[in-house]
SEROVEX-207599 format. One record per residue (C-alpha): residue number from 1; residue in one letter; z, y, x. Coordinates in steps of 0.5 Angstrom, whole numbers. Example, Ala and Ser with C-alpha at 12.3 -4.5 7.8 and 13.67 -1.06 7.14 Angstrom:
BEGIN
   i aa    c3    c2    c1
   1  A    16    -9    25
   2  S    14    -2    27
//
This chain:
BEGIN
   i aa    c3    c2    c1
   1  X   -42   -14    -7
   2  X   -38    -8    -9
   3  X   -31   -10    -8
   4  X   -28   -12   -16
   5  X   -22    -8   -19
   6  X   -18   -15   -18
   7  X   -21   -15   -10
   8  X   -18    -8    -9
   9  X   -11   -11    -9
  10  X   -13   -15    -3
  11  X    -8   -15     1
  12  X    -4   -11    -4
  13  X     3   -16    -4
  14  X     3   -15     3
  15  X     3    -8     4
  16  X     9    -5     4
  17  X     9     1     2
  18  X     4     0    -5
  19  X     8     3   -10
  20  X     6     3   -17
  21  X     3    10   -19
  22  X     6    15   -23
  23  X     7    14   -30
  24  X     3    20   -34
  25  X     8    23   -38
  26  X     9    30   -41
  27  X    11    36   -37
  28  X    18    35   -35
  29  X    19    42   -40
  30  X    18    39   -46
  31  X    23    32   -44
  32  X    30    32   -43
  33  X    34    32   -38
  34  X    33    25   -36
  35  X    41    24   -33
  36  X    43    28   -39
  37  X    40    23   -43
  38  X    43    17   -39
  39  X    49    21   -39
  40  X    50    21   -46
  41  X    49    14   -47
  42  X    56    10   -48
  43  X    52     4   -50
  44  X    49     2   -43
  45  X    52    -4   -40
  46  X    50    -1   -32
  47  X    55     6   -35
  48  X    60     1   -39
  49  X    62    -4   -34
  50  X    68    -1   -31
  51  X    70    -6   -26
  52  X    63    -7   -24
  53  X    63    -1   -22
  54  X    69    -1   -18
  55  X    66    -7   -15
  56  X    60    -3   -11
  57  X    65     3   -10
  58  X    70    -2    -6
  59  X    65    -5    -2
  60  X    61     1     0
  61  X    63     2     8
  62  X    59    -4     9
  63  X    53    -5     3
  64  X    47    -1     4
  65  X    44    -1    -4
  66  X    37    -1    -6
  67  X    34     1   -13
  68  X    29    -4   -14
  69  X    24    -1   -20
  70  X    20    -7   -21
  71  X    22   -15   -22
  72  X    21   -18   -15
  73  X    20   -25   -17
  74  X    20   -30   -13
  75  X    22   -29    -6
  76  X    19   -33    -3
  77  X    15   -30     3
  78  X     9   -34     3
  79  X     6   -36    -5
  80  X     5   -31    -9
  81  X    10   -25    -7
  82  X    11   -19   -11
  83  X    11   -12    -7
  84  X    19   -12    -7
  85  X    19   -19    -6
  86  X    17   -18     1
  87  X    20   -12     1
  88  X    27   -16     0
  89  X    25   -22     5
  90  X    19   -19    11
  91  X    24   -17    17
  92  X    30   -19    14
  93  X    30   -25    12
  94  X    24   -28    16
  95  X    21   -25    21
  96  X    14   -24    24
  97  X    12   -26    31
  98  X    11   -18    33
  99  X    14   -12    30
 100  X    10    -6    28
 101  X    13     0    31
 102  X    12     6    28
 103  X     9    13    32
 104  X    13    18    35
 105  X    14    24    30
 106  X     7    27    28
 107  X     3    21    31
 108  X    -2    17    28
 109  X    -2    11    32
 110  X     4     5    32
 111  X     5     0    37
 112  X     6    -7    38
 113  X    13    -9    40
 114  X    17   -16    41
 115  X    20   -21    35
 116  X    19   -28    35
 117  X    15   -27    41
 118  X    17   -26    47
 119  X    11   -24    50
 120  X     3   -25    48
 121  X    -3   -24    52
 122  X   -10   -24    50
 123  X   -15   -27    55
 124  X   -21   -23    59
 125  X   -26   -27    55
 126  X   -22   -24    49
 127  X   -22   -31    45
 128  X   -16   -34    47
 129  X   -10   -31    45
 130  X    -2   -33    49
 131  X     4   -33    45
 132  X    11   -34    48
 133  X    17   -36    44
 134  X    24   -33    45
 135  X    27   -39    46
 136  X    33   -37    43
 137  X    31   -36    36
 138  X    34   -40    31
 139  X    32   -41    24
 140  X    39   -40    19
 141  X    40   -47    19
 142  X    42   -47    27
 143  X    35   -51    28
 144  X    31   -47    34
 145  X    23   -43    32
 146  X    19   -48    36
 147  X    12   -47    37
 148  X    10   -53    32
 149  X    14   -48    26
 150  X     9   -42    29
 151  X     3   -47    28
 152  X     5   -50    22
 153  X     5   -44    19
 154  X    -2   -39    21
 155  X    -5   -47    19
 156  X    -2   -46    11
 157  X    -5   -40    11
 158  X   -11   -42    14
 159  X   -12   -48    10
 160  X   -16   -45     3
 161  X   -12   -51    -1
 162  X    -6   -47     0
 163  X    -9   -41    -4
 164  X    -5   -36     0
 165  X   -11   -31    -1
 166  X    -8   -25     0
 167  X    -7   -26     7
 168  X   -12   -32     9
 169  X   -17   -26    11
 170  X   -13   -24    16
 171  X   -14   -30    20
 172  X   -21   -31    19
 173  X   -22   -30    26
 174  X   -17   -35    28
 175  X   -21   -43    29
 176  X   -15   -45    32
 177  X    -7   -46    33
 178  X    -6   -51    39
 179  X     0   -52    42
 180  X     2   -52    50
 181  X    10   -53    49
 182  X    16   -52    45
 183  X    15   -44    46
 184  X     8   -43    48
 185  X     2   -44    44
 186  X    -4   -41    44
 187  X    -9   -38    39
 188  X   -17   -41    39
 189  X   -21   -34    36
 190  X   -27   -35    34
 191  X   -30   -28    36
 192  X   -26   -22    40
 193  X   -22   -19    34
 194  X   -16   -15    35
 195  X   -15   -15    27
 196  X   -11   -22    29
 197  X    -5   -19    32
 198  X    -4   -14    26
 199  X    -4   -20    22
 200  X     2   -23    27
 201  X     6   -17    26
 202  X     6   -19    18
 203  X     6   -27    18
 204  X    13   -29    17
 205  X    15   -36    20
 206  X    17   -40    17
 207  X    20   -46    19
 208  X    17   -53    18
 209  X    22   -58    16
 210  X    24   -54    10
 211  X    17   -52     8
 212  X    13   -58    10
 213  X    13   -61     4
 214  X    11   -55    -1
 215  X    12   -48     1
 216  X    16   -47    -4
 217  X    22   -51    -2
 218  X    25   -52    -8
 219  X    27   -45    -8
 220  X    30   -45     0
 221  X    30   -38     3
 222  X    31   -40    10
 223  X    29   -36    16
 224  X    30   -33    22
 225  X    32   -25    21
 226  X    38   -22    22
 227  X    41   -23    14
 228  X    41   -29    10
 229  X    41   -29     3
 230  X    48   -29     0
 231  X    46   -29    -8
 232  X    41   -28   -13
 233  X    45   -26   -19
 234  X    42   -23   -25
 235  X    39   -17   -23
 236  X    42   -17   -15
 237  X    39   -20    -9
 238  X    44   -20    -5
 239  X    44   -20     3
 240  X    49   -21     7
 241  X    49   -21    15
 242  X    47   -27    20
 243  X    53   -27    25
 244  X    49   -32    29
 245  X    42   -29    29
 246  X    39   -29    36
 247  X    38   -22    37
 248  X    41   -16    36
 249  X    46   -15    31
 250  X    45   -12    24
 251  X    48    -6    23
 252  X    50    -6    16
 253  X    54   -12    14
 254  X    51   -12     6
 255  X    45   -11     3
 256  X    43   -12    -4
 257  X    37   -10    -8
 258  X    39    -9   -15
 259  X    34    -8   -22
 260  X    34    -2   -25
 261  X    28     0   -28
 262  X    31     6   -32
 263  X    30    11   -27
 264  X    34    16   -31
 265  X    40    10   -31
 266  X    39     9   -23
 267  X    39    17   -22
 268  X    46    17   -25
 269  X    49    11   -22
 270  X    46    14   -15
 271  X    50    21   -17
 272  X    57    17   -17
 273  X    55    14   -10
 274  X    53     7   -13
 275  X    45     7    -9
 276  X    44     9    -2
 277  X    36    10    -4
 278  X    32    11    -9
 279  X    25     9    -8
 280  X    22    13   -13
 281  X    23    19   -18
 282  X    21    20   -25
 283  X    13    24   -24
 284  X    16    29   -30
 285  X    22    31   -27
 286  X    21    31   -20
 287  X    23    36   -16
 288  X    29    38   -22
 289  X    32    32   -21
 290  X    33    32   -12
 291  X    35    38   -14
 292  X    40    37   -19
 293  X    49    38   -16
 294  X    51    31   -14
 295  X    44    29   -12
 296  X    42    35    -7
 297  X    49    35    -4
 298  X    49    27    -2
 299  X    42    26    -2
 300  X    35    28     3
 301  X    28    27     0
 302  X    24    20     2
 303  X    17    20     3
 304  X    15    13     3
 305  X     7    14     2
 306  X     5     8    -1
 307  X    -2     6     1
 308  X    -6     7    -6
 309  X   -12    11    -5
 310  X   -16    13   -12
 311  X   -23    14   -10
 312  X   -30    13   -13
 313  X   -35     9   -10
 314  X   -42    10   -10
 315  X   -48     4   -11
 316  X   -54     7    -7
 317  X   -59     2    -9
 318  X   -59     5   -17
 319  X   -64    11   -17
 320  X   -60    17   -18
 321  X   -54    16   -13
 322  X   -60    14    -8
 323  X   -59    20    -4
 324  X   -53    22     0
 325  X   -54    29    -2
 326  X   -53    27    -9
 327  X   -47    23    -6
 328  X   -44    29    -3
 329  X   -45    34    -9
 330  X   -41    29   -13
 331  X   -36    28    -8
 332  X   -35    36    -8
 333  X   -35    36   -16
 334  X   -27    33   -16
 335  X   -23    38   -17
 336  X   -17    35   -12
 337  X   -13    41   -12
 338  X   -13    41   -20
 339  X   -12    33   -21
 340  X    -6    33   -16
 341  X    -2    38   -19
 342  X    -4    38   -27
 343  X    -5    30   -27
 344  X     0    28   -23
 345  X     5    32   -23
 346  X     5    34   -15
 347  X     6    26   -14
 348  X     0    25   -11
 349  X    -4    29    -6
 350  X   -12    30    -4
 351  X   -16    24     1
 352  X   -23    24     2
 353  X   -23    18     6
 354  X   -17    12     8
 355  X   -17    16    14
 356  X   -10    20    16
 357  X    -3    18    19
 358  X     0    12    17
 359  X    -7    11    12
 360  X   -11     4    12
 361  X   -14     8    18
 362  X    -8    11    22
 363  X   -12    17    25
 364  X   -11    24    24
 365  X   -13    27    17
 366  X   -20    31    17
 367  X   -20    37    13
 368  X   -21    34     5
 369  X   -27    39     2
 370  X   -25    44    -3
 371  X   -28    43   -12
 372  X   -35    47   -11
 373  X   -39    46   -16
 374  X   -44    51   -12
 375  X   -45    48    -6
 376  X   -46    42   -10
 377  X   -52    44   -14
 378  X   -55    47    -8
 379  X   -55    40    -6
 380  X   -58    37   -12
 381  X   -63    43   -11
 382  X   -65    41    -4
 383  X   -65    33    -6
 384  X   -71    35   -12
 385  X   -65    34   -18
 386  X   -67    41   -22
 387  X   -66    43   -29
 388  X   -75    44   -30
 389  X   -75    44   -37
 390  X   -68    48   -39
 391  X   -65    43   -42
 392  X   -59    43   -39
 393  X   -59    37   -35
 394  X   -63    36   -29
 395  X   -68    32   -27
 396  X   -73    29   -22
 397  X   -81    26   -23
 398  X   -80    26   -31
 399  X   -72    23   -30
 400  X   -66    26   -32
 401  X   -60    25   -28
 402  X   -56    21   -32
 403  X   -50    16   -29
 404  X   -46    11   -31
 405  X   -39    11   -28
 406  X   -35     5   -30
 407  X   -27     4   -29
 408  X   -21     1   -32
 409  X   -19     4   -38
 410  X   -13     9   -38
 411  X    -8     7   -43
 412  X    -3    14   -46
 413  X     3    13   -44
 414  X     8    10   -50
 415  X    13    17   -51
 416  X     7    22   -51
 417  X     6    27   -56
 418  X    -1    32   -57
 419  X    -7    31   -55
 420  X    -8    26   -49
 421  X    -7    28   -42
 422  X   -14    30   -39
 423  X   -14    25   -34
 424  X   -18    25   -26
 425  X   -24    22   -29
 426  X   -24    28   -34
 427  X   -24    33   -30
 428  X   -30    30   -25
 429  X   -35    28   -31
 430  X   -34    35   -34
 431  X   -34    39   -27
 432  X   -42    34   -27
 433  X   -43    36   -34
 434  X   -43    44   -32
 435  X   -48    43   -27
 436  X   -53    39   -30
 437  X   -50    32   -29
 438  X   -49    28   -35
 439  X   -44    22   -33
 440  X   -43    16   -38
 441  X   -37    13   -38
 442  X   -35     6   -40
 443  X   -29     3   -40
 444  X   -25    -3   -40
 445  X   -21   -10   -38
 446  X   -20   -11   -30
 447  X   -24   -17   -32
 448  X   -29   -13   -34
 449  X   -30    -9   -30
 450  X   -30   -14   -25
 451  X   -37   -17   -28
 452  X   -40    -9   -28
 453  X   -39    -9   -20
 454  X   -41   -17   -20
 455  X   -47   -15   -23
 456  X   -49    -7   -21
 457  X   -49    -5   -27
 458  X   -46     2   -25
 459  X   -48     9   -21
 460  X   -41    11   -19
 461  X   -34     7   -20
 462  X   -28    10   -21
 463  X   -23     4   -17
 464  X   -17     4   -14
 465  X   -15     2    -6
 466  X    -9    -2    -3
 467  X    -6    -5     3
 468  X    -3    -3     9
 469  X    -3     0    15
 470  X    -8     0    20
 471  X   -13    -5    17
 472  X   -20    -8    16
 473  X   -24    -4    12
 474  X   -32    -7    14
 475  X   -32   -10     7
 476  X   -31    -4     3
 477  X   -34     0     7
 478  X   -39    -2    12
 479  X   -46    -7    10
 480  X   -42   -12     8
 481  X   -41    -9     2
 482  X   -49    -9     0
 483  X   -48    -5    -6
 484  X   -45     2    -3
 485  X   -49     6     3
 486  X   -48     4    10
 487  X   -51     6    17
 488  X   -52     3    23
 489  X   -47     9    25
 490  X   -42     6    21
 491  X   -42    -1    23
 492  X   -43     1    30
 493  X   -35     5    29
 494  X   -32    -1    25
 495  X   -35    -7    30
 496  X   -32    -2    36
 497  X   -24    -2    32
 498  X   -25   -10    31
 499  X   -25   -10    38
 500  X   -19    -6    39
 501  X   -13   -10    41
 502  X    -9    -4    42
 503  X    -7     0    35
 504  X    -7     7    40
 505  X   -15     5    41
 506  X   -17     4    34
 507  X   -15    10    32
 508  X   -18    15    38
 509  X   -24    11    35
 510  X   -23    13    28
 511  X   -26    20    30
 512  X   -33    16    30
 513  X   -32    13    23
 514  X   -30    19    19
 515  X   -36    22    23
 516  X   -41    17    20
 517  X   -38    17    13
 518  X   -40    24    13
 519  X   -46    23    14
 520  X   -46    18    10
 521  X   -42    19     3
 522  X   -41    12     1
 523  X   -35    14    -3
 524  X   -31    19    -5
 525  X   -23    19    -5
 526  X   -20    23   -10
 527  X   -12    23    -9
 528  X    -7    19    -5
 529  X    -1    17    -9
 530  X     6    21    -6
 531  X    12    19    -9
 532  X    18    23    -7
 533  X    24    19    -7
 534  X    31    20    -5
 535  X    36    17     1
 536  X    43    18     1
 537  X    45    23     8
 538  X    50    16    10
 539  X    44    13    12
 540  X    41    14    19
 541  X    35    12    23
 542  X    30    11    17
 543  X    24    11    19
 544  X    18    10    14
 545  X    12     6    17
 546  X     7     2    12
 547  X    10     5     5
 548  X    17     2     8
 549  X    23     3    11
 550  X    25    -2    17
 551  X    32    -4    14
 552  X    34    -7    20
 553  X    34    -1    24
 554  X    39     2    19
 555  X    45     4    20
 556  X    51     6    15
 557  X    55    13    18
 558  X    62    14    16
 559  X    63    19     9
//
């Protein structure tokens, strides 16, 4: 089954680097200088509350301030987070068995390194996996990590009554959590599957005597990280520092996530040094605000290439996308060049596969192919699709070449004015359209387009990808999905990175699957969003890793 609009988030809340999209507003040329605007509205509570203000000033040398640009919900790590609820809590306040160590500078490949875990081994037969608690580690309320809280939890998570589907898949390898004592337990696999320690390295523990009865708890936020939670007044979480964590102690005293969905606003009280990072400028006025005085004198850009790949996927079983040449010419008719820059404002940039540093697979980028509508007509002609009647569309045997394309409908953005923004789509259906392909659009709900692909009602759908570094990918592109093309190649390189324990492993192998999907052409990516934020010059170690940043790395420098 091709994956559902609704399935392409799978895994989405815990990636953490899924930022939304870039709104489709009008050129920055015809709109007002968004700090200006805020500038010149006295009637803005976060610009009239003075004392607030003096407030965040008198606590600065020892808060870190984030803007949030989206409601983060409940906090609770495990039932239904949202992106910035994970963000807030993931490492922070509950923490992972392994942390998941970003490369060194121009590398793909992370590492795997110690947190709850001391230690870990997988055994030669590659079915059992040894955990090694530190012994150490305790919970906020004094209580030690033990294995029991460990098992607890993956059980949770294992448990389909639960209903925590966003990361039961992870652990679907998993036939068994057994205890061997206090701080050690091991892991019963059902088959080898190196995807087991990733999930590892994104499962926050929790502890059981809290959480045994409902994993809500009543809304208790107890972990084991270096920071608790201090409040979550109005539009504020606030974090302060765990002086009895286990570990090593946070550099930052405070941290406090505020919401702030006007970003002309954020960018304001950024300029008067009341947030350190700004995860996300408005797309219109980038890069004029990074630029801006007070924002370039006190700020560094901040790239956290959230993972969202906008791609088309084929369904090969339907007569006019049967052939991969006829896939391959398509791919080569979007215009990526065009679509980043004109579509979205720069904020995006051209993937083919989700194979790059940092990507679903970390692996070096191959090239992405240039718009070539020639090449693409050549291969059209070799595959026997040609105009023989004049008409202006292509045909074979008596067929025209006419494709159905389903996706969900774009909305107009609420402040446009003129015609509607052309959007990727456009360009892609008339870029087929010159070349003798008729595309039929046909739109719709999430819901409804759910029921297209259910039903392979669709030649080409135009869908969205998100989740998190270094994951599996067999379901959307290998033969587990039935309805796009695959290969034994294919399979045979996804089968080989399961298999892989090491991170550095899966993306040498990573070469394989981006060879066999150029043969292949099972989709064909479009952009990858990239979204440009800013990071105040105080703050130091930032590394980003998965779309985010690993916060308890950071430290404050004196102003």
């Amino acid at each position: 089954m091709a994956p559902k609009a609704s399935q392409v988030a799978v895994l989405a809340a815990i990636a953490l680097g899924a930022c939304e999209s870039p709104a489709r507003v009008k050129p920055w040329r015809h709109a007002p200088d968004p700090t200006a605007e805020a500038a010149r509205a006295p009637g803005s509570p976060a610009l009239a509350d003075v004392s607030t203000g003096a407030v965040i000033r008198a606590a600065r040398d020892h808060t870190l301030r984030i803007q949030l640009d989206a409601d983060p919900g409940r906090l609770n790590p495990l039932v239904a987070p949202t992106l910035w609820g994970r963000r807030i809590t993931l490492g922070t306040v509950f923490e992972p068995l392994i942390r998941y160590v970003p490369p060194e500078a121009g590398g793909a490949a992370g590492r795997y390194a110690p947190r709850l875990a001391r230690s870990w081994r997988v055994l030669a037969s590659g079915l059992e996996v040894r955990i090694e608690l530190e012994p150490g580690a305790k919970f906020h309320d004094g209580r030690p990590v033990t294995s029991s809280d460990v098992q607890f939890t993956l059980d949770a998570i294992r448990d389909p009554r639960r209903g925590i589907s966003h990361i039961y898949p992870m652990l679907e390898d998993v036939e068994a959590v057994e205890l061997i004592t206090t701080y050690e337990l091991r892991l019963r696999l059902k088959r080898p599957s190196g995807w087991v320690l990733r999930a590892l390295a994104e499962i926050p523990i929790l502890p059981m005597h809290v959480y045994d009865g409902s994993l809500l708890a009543g809304g208790a936020l107890i972990g084991s990280g270096p920071w608790k939670i201090a409040a979550t007044k109005g539009a504020t979480v606030h974090l302060t520092r765990n002086d009895k964590y286990w570990g090593r102690r946070a550099a930052i005293a405070d941290i406090e996530f505020v919401y702030q969905p006007d970003a002309a606003i954020a960018l304001v009280e950024a300029k008067r040094g009341d947030f350190d990072i700004i995860p996300a400028l408005i797309p219109a006025h980038y890069p004029e605000q990074a630029s801006a005085p007070g924002i370039a004198a006190a700020f560094v850009p901040l790239d956290l290439r959230p993972l969202r790949l906008r791609y088309l996927a084929f369904h090969a079983a339907r007569p006019g996308v049967a052939d991969a040449r006829v896939r391959q010419a398509l791919a080569l008719l979007v215009n990526r060049r065009d679509i980043e820059k004109r579509v979205f404002d720069g904020l995006a940039r051209p993937a083919l596969w989700p194979i790059w540093p940092g990507g679903f697979v970390s692996a070096p980028e191959i090239a992405v192919p240039a718009f070539d509508p020639a090449a693409a007509s050549k291969l059209l002609d070799i595959a026997g699709w040609k105009d023989s009647d004049k008409d202006g569309i292509r045909d074979q045997a008596g067929t025209q070449l006419r494709l159905v394309m389903v996706g969900v409908e774009h909305k107009q953005a609420m402040d446009s004015s003129g015609p509607p923004q052309k959007t990727e789509r456009d360009y892609f259906v008339d870029a087929a359209r010159r070349i003798g392909v008729v595309i039929e659009v046909k739109t719709g709900g999430e819901s409804w387009v759910d029921k297209q692909l259910d039903q392979g009602a669709y030649d080409i759908a135009e869908l969205e990808w998100t989740g998190m570094v270094d994951m599996d990918v067999s379901r959307r592109l290998g033969s587990k999905n039935p309805q796009i093309a695959s290969s034994p190649r294919i399979d045979r390189a996804l089968d080989a990175m399961a298999a892989a324990w090491d991170p550095a492993e899966r993306t040498r192998l990573a070469t394989e699957l981006a060879a066999a999907l150029g043969e292949t052409w099972p989709i064909a990516g479009i952009v990858a969003d990239a979204p440009k934020g800013l990071v105040h010059k105080r703050v130091q170690n930032v590394r980003v890793w998965d779309g985010w940043i690993d916060l308890s790395q950071l430290a404050l420098a004196d102003e």
